[in-house]
Every structure is written in structure tokens, then in C-alpha cells.
C-alpha positions in Angstrom: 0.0 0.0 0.0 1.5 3.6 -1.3 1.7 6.3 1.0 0.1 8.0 -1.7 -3.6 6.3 -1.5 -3.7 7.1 2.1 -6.1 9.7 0.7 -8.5 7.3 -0.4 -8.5 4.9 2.7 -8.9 8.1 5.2 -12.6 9.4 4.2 -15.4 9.6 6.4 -17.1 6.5 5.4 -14.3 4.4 7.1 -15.1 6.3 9.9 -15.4 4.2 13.5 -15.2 5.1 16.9 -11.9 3.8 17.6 -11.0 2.0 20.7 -8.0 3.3 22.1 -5.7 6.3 22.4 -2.1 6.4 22.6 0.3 8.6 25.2 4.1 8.4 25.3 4.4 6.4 28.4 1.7 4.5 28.9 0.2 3.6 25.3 2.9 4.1 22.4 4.1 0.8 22.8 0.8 -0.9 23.2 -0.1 -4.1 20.7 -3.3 -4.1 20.5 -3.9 -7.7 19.6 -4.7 -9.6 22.8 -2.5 -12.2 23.7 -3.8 -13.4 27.0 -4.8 -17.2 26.9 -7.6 -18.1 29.3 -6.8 -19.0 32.4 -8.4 -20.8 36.3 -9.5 -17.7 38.0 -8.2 -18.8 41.2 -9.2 -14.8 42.5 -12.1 -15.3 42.4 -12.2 -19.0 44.0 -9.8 -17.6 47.3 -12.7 -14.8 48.3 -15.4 -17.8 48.1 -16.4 -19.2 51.6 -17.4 -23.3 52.9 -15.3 -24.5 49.8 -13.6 -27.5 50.8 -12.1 -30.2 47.8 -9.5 -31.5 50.4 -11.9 -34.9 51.3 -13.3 -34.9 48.2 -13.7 -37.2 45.2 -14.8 -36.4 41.7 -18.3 -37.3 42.6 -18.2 -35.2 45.8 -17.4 -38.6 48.1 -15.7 -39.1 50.9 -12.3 -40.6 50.4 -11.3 -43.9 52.1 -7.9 -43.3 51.3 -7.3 -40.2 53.9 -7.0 -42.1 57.2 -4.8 -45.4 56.0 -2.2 -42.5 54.3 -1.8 -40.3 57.5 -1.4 -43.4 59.0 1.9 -44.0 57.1 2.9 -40.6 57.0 3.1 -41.0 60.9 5.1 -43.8 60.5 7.5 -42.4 58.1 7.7 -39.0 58.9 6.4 -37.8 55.7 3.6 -35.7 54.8 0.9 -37.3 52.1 0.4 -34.7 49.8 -2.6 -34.2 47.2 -3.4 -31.6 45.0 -6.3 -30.8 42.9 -7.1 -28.3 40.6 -9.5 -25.3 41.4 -12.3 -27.7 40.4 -11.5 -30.2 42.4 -9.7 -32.7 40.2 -7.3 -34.4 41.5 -4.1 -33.7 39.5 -1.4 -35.4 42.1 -1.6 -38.1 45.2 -2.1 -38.9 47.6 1.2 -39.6 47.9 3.8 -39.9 50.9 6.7 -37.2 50.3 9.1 -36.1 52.5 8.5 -32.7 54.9 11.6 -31.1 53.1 10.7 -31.7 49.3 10.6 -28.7 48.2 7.4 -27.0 45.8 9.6 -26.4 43.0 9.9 -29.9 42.7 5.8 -30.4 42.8 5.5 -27.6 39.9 7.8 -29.3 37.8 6.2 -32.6 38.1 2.7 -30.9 37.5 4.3 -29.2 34.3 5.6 -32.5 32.6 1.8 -33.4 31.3 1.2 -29.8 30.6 3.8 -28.4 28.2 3.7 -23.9 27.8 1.9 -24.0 30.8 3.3 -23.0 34.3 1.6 -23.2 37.6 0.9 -21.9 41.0 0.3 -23.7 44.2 -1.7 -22.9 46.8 -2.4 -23.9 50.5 -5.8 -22.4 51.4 -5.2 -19.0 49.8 -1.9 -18.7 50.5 0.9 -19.6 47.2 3.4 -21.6 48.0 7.2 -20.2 46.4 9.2 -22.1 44.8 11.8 -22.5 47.5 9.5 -23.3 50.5 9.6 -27.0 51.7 6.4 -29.1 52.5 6.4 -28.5 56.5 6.5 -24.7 55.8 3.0 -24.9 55.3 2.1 -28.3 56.9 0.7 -27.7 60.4 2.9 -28.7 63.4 0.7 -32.1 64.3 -0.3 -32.4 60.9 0.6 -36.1 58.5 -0.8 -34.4 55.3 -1.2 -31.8 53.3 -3.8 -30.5 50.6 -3.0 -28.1 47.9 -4.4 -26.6 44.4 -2.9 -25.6 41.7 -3.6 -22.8 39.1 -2.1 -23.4 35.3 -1.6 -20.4 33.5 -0.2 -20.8 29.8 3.0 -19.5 29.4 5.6 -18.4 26.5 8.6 -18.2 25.1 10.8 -15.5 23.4 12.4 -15.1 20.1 15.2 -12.5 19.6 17.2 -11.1 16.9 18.9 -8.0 15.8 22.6 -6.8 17.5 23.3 -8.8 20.6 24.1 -6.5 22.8 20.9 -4.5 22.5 18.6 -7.5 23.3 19.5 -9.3 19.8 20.6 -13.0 21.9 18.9 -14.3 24.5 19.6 -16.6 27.3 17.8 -20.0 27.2 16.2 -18.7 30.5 13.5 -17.2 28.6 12.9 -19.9 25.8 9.9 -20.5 27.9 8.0 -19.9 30.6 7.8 -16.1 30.0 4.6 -14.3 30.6 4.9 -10.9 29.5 8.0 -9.0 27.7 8.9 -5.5 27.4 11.5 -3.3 25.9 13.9 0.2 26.7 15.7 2.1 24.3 18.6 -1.2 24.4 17.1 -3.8 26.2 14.5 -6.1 27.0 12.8 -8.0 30.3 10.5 -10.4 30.7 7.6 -11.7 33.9 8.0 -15.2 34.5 6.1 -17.8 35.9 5.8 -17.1 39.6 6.6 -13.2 38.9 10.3 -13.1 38.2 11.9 -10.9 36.1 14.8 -11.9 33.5 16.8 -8.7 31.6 18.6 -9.1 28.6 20.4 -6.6 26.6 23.0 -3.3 27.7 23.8 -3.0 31.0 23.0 0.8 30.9 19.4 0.3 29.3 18.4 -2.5 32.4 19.3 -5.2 30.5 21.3 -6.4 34.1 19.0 -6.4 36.8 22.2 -5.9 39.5 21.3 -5.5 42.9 17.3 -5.0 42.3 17.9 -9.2 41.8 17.3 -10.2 45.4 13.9 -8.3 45.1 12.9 -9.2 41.5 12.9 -13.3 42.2 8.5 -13.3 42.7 5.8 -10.9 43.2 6.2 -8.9 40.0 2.7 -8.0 38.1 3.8 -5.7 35.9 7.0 -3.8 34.3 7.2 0.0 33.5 9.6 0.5 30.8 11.9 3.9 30.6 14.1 4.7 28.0 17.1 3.7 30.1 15.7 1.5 33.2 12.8 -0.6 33.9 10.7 -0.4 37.3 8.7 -3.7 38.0 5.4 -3.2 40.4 5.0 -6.4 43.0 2.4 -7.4 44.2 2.9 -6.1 47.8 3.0 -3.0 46.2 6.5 -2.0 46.1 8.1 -0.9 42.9 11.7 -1.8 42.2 13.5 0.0 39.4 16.6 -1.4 37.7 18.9 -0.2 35.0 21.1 3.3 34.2 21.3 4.9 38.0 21.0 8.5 36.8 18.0 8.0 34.6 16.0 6.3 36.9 17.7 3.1 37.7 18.2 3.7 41.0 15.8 5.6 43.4 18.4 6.9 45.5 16.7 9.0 48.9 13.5 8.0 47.7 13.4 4.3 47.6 12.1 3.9 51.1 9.4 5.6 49.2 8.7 2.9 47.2 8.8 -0.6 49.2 4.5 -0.3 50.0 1.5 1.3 48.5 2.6 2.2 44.9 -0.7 2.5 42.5 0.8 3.3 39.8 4.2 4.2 37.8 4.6 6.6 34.6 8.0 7.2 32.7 9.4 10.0 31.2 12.0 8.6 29.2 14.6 9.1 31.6 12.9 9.9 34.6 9.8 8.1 36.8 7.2 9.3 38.8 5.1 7.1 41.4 0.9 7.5 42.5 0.7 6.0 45.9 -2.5 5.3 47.4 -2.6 8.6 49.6 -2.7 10.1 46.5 1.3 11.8 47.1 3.9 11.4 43.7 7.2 10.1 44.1 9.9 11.3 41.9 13.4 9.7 40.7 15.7 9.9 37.7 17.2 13.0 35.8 16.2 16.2 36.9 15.5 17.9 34.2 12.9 15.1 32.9 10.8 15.2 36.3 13.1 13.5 38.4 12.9 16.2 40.8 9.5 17.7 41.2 11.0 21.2 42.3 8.5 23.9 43.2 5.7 21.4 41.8 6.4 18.7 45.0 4.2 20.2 47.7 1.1 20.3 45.2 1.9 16.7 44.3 1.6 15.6 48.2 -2.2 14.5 48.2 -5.3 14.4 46.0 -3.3 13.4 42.7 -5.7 11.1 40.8 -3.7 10.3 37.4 -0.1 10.5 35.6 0.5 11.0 32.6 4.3 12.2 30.7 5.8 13.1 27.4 9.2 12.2 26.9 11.0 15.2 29.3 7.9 16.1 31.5 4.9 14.7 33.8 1.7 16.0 34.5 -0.6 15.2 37.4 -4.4 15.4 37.2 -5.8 16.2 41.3 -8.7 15.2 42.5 -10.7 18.6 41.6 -9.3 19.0 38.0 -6.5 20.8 38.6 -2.8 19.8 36.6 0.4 20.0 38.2 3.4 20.2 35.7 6.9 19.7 36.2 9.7 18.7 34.0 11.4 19.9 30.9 9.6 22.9 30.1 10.2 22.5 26.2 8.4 19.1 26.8 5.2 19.8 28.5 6.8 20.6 32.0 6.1 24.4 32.2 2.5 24.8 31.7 2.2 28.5 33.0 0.8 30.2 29.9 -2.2 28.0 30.4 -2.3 27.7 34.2 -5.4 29.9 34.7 -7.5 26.9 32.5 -5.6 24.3 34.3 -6.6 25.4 37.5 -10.1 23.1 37.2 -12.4 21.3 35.4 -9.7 19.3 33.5 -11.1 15.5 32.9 -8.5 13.6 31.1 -5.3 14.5 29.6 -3.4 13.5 26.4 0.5 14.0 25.2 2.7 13.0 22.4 6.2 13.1 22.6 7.3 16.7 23.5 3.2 18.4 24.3 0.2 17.6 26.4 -3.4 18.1 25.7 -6.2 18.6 28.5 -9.9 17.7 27.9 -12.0 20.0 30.1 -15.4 19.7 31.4 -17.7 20.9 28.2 -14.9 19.5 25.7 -12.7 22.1 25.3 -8.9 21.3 24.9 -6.1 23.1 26.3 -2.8 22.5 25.0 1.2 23.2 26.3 4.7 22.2 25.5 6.6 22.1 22.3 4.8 24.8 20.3 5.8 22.9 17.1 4.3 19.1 18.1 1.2 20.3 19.6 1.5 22.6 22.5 0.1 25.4 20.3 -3.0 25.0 19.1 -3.8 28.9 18.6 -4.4 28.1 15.1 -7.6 26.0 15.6 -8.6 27.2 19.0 -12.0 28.0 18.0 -12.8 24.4 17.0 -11.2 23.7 20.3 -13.1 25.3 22.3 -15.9 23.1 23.1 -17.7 20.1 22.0 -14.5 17.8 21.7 -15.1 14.2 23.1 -11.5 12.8 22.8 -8.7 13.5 21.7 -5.8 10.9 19.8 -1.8 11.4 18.7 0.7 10.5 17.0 5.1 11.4 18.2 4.1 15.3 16.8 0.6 16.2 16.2 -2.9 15.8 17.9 -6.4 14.8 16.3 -9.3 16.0 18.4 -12.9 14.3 17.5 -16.1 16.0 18.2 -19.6 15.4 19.0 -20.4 16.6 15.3 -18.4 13.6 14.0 -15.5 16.0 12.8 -11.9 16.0 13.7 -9.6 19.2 14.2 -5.6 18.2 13.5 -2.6 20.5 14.7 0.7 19.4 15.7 3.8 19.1 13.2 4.2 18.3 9.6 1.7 17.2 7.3 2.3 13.3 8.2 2.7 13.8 11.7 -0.8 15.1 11.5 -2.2 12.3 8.9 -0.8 9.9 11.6 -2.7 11.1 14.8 -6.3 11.7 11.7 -5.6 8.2 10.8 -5.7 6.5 14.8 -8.8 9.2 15.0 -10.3 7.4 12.6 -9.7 3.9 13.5 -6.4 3.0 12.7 -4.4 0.5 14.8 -0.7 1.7 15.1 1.9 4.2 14.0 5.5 3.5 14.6 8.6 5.3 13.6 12.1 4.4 13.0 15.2 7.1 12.6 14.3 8.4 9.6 10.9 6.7 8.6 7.4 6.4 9.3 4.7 3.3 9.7 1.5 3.4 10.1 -1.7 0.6 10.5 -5.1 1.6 9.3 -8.3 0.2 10.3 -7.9 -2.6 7.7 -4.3 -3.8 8.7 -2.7 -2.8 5.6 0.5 -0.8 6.4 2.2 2.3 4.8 5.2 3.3 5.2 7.0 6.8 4.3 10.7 7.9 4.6 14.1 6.8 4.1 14.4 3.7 2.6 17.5 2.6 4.8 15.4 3.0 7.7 12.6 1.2 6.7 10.7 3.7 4.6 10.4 0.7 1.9 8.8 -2.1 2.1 8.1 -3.4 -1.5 9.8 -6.1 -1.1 7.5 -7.4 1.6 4.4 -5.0 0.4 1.9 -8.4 -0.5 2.3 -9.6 3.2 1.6 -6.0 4.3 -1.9 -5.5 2.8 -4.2 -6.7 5.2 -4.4 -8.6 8.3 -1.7 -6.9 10.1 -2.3 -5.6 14.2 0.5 -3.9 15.7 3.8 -2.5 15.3 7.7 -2.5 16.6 10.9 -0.2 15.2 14.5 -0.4 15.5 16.3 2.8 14.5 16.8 1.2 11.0 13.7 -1.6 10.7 10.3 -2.4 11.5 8.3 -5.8 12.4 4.7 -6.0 11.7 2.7 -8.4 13.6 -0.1 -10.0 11.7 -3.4 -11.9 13.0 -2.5 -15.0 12.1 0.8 -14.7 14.3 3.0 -14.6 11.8 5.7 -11.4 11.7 6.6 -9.4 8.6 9.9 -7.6 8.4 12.0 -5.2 6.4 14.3 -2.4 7.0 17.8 -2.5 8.0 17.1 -5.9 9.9 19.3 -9.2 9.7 17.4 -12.2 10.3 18.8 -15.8 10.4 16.5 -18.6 8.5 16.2 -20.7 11.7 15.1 -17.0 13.2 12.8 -16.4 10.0 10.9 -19.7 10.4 10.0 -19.4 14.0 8.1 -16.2 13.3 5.7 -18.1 10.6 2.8 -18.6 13.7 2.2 -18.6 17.1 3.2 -15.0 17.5 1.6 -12.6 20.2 3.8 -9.5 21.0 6.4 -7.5 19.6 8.6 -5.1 20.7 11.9 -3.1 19.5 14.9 -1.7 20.5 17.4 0.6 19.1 19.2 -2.3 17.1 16.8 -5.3 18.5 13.4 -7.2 17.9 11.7 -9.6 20.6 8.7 -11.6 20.1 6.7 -13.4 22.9 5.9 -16.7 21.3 3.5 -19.6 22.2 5.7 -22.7 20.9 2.9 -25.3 22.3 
């Protein structure tokens, strides 16, 4: 597909309501094609009461097995262990183990008939780590022991590009991997039992260092900066890793940080923190937001939401009001504006160097680079109510209205066309160095620039005119992730053959760094 017959593809009879939005931080990287498997919903199970599948056959009998079993446990010392899954089927046991056998050993037994899947145990409500023995959580006059177990399918990861950027993995994440992510030059993934494995350059967080000791469970979910990585447990601490200065290390703050973290946002090379008192915590390079300045006693209760561009935050309180710090040529000054920013504001927007507030009433109120967006003096008039959302692309802004209309302003001409076309449906836009790639509603791809940096794609162009759902970028290539799971890639990208044929299927995330590609694969 020509960048030319964007034209055609962009009228208003394509027109949908589209189903996301995309800011720097939180939703430039997203792939919008799910790739969650179903799994037990053991949450749910834990907050149910009288449930009891310790005693219990398939058909809900008694067991006559329970009291000749303890009786040899006492005997031997052992504990006779069962476990059954959340259903109550009985996937292990009874069987006589000794107290000290440890539940790593159960969970790989349990994963030999279930390959791509790994699994949590539980005693009651309480999961079991890998490292704990049986009498951990046997009681003291207890001969056995009842547990369940939770599958959850699992992945593995493909790499390829320059090695030290992410381009080689270990065989530590050729499977049981649920989640990857990617900085600027390296990549991390969420294992089974929330562990996190970095790959890549040491001073993008592709060495975890002395965040290891913490990172070995708990994890939930990874925040990625452009330099360092900050994983939220589920204790809610948040651990960063990666270049100190750019928000690798939390420094005076981390005490900050070990309970009650909501939520993290990045700036590229600084972080900011939401705790549940509603108080920011800042860390990383000053002049990106690491320090707050004169902005930190506003952001010390009633903050509601974070949002950044890369080289500035801004905090949305409780009664509408945005606090800004940061780079001020990025969003972090917003005092031209600060009269409108003082209430009313309902959600707010940024690209990579401006910000755009929605107020009460749908009028937008922009800041920041003057050139990407943080001037919309130009269309202010259509701005200045009715707008219901608003969408971007790395320069421009695309504001839709009640009427059905959309109002662009931002950078060039494509910058522009690439925040109209996610307005109007479209799935991704990525860019490279020098190069531009976008998805429209259909999942046919177009791509504009240099060719050396992926601004051609002829030679893969018939793979590229439908089906496809999301988007990665090196600085010279691109990948293109396709509904049937298969990748398509061109650009400055060497790929091996044995590389190349692992990519035909099974497919469910992509991600880039600045020489390397990761996929998240399902190889069963």
C-alpha cells in the first residue's frame, strides 16, 4: 500500500469510533492484539467461603484413602500430599513425600503433562514459592497436606537483531515467560511465579544488579523507561533497575517505594510514582521530572492520574487541577495555560514533546513544544468546546467532536495524517530514525521515509496489505505483527532462516529496541 492512496483509505465513510488512544508512556508501545490465553480464576475461587475439595472425590465422596495415608505418614515422617485443581480434580496423590521436598519440585512434576503452561500452588489462599519446603506450610501435628494448583499458559521469546541491544537471549527465557517489554537497548520479561529476567545493555536495564534479590516473585507488571525498567510487585512495592542517573536507582526516595505504589509513569529518563494517599514520588534526571522542584508540595495528596511526554509529567488532582513539572520545552512548564488548568480538567493527552487537557464541556487546552502540539492557537475556535476525545501521534494531535468532525494541529503534514488516521480507527503508528509506519483500520501498512530506515517495504508490500495488528521499530527496521501470528519484516534488519521460520505462527507481542526485535511466542 502507497503512501500516496492514504487519501483514499482516510474518508469519512471508514469512519469508526476507535478503541483506544495512545500517550508516550503509557500507550505508544501498546499491541493491540490480545494475547492473554484463558486461564483458572483462582481470584475469584480464594474470596469464596465453605469450599472445601480437600476430602473430596470427583463425585463429591468421601475418600477412604485419607485415614490409611496419614497413617503411614506418621510412621515415616512424611507428609501425604494431594493436590487438585480449582475444580476439584485431582491432578497429584495422595502420595507420601518427604516434609523437606521442596514445591519447585511439585510444579515441575505438574508441568511435565502440561507443556507452555506454568503453575501456582496454593495452601488455602496462601501460594506456595518455589523455594519453601512441605512443612513450611504443613501444620505442626499435621501427616498431610492438601494443595491446588492454578495453570496459566506460558511463552517463550524469540530475539534477533545486535546482541548487545537485546538481539541474543539466554535459554532462560525460551519458555516460561509471561509478559516482555522493551527500553531504548534492552529487553525484560515476567515469568512464571513473577520473576523478572533482563537481557540486553547493562545501561538500558538489560542487568538487573542489585534490584535481583527483590525481583525473584511478586512482579505484576514492568514499566519501561528509555534507560531503566521499574517492576510493580504485588505487595505493592516498585523496584527500578537499569542506568542509575536515569531512573535506575531511586536513590533518597526508595524507602518511598517498598508499599502502597498504585501506579508508575516514565518520562524517558525519569519516573514518577501515585501512591494510594494520592502523594507522587519522583526519581531519575532532573531535568525530565526526576525532581519535582517547586511542583512537590502540590503533588503531596489528592493526585488522581499520571501522565508524561518524553521530558515532563503532569498530574491530574482530585478537583481538576494539573500540576506540571519537568522539561519545560516538553510539557513541563505549563504557566501560559495555568489559569485553565486550575479546574475542570477530565483527562489528559501528550505525544512526545506536548500535552493536551480535555475540560469539562470538551474544550482542549494545549502546552509544550509549540511545534508538536503545544500550540493550538491556530484552531482554537474548533477547540473550544464540543470535543469528546482526543488521539496522537510522536508530533501532532487529532481531536474528534460530538459533530463527527476531527480538528488536527501538531507538526508536519504526516505527523498530522498519523494522529487523523488512529482518529479514525487506525491501529498503530511507529517510527524508525528516519521513517514512518502506520496501520489503518484494515491492517494494511504504509510506510513513508528513508528507505534505509525502513521507509520501503516493497519487497514485503503483499504480506503488508491486510491482516496486520501492531507495530515494533529499531532505529533502521520495522516488524509487523499479523493476526494469524506470523511477523513481517523489512528495513535494516538481519534475520537468520532458523530465526525467520520461528516467526511463521504462534506470534503474540512484539517489541523493539534501538538495534533489536523480541517476540513473545506460544511454541505449544
Amino acid at each position: 500500500v502507497t503512501w500516496a492512496s492514504i487519501g483514499s483509505i482516510l474518508t469519512m465513510s471508514n469512519f469508526r469510533a476507535p478503541h483506544w488512544s495512545s500517550g508516550y508512556s503509557a500507550n505508544a508501545e501498546r499491541n493491540v492484539r490480545s494475547r492473554r490465553a484463558s486461564e483458572d480464576d483462582w481470584r475469584g475461587w480464594k474470596n469464596q467461603r465453605g469450599w472445601d475439595a480437600r476430602s473430596k472425590d470427583k463425585s463429591g465422596r468421601q475418600e477412604p484413602w485419607r485415614a490409611k495415608q496419614e497413617e503411614v505418614a506418621e510412621s515415616t515422617g512424611s507428609l501425604t500430599v494431594a493436590i487438585r485443581s480449582i475444580a476439584g480434580e485431582l491432578l497429584l496423590g495422595p502420595e507420601a513425600l518427604t516434609s523437606s521436598c521442596l514445591i519447585a519440585t511439585l510444579k515441575e512434576r505438574l508441568r511435565r503433562d502440561r507443556p507452555g503452561h506454568g503453575v501456582r500452588l496454593l495452601c488455602h489462599t496462601q501460594e506456595l514459592m518455589d523455594n519453601d519446603s512441605l512443612a513450611k506450610h504443613a501444620a505442626a501435628d499435621a501427616s498431610s497436606l492438601d494443595l491446588s494448583a492454578v495453570f496459566k499458559k506460558t511463552y517463550g521469546v524469540v530475539t534477533w537483531g545486535e546482541a548487545r541491544y537485546g538481539g541474543a537471549a539466554g535459554s532462560e527465557v525460551q519458555n516460561g515467560a509471561l509478559e516482555l517489554y522493551s527500553s531504548s537497548g534492552a529487553f525484560a520479561v515476567i515469568k512464571e511465579g513473577g520473576s523478572v529476567v533482563a537481557w540486553g545493555h547493562g545501561a538500558y536495564g538489560g542487568d538487573v544488579g542489585p534490584a535481583a534479590s527483590q525481583l525473584g516473585s511478586g512482579v505484576v507488571s514492568i514499566v519501561r523507561g528509555q534507560n531503566a525498567f521499574v517492576a510493580l510487585k504485588e505487595d505493592g512495592s516498585a523496584v527500578p533497575w537499569g542506568n542509575a542517573k536515569l531512573g535506575g536507582r531511586a536513590g533518597g526516595v526508595a524507602k518511598r517505594l517498598l508499599s502502597g505504589i498504585k501506579k508508575v509513569q516514565s518520562s524517558g529518563e525519569a519516573f514518577a510514582a501515585l501512591n494510594e494517599a494520592g502523594a507522587v514520588v519522583t526519581w531519575g534526571q532532573d531535568v525530565s521530572g526526576g525532581n519535582a522542584g517547586r511542583a512537590a508540595q502540590q503533588l503531596e495528596s489528592s493526585v488522581t492520574a499520571l501522565y508524561s511526554s518524553r521530558g515532563a509529567f503532569a498530574a491530574l488532582k482530585s478537583g481538576g487541577q494539573v500540576v506540571t513539572w519537568g522539561n519545560g520545552h516538553c510539557g513541563g512548564d505549563s504557566s501560559s495555560v495555568a489559569a485553565k488548568l486550575a479546574h475542570g480538567v477530565v483527562e489528559i493527552f501528550s505525544n512526545s514533546t506536548a500535552f493536551a487537557a480535555l475540560k469539562e464541556g470538551g474544550e482542549v487546552v494545549t502546552w509544550g513544544n509549540p511545534s508538536c502540539g503545544g500550540d493550538s492557537s491556530s484552531v482554537s475556535a474548533q477547540l473550544s468546546n464540543g470535543v469528546l476525545t482526543v488521539y496522537n501521534s510522536a508530533a501532532a494531535f487529532a481531536a474528534l467532536k460530538s459533530d463527527g468532525s476531527l480538528v488536527t494541529w501538531g507538526a508536519s503534514a504526516e505527523a498530522r495524517l498519523a494522529a487523523d488516521l488512529l482518529a479514525r480507527g487506525g491501529l498503530a503508528v511507529k517510527s524508525s530514525a528516519q521513517a514512518m509506519a502506520m496501520v489503518t483500520e484494515g491492517g494494511a501498512v504504509m510506510v513513508q521515509g528513508d528507505a534505509r530506515s525502513g521507509g520501503d517495504c516493497s519487497a514485503v508490500e503483499q504480506k503488508l496489505r491486510n491482516g496486520v495488528v501492531s507495530l515494533a521499530s529499531t532505529q533502521g527496521a520495522f516488524a509487523a505483527l499479523k493476526d494469524n501470528g506470523s511477523v513481517v519484516t523489512w528495513g535494516r534488519c538481519e534475520i537468520s532462516d532458523s530465526v525467520s521460520a520461528q516467526l511463521g505462527n504462534g506470534v503474540l507481542a512484539i517489541h523493539g529496541t534501538q538495534s533489536a526485535f523480541a517476540a513473545l511466542k506460544d511454541f505449544h
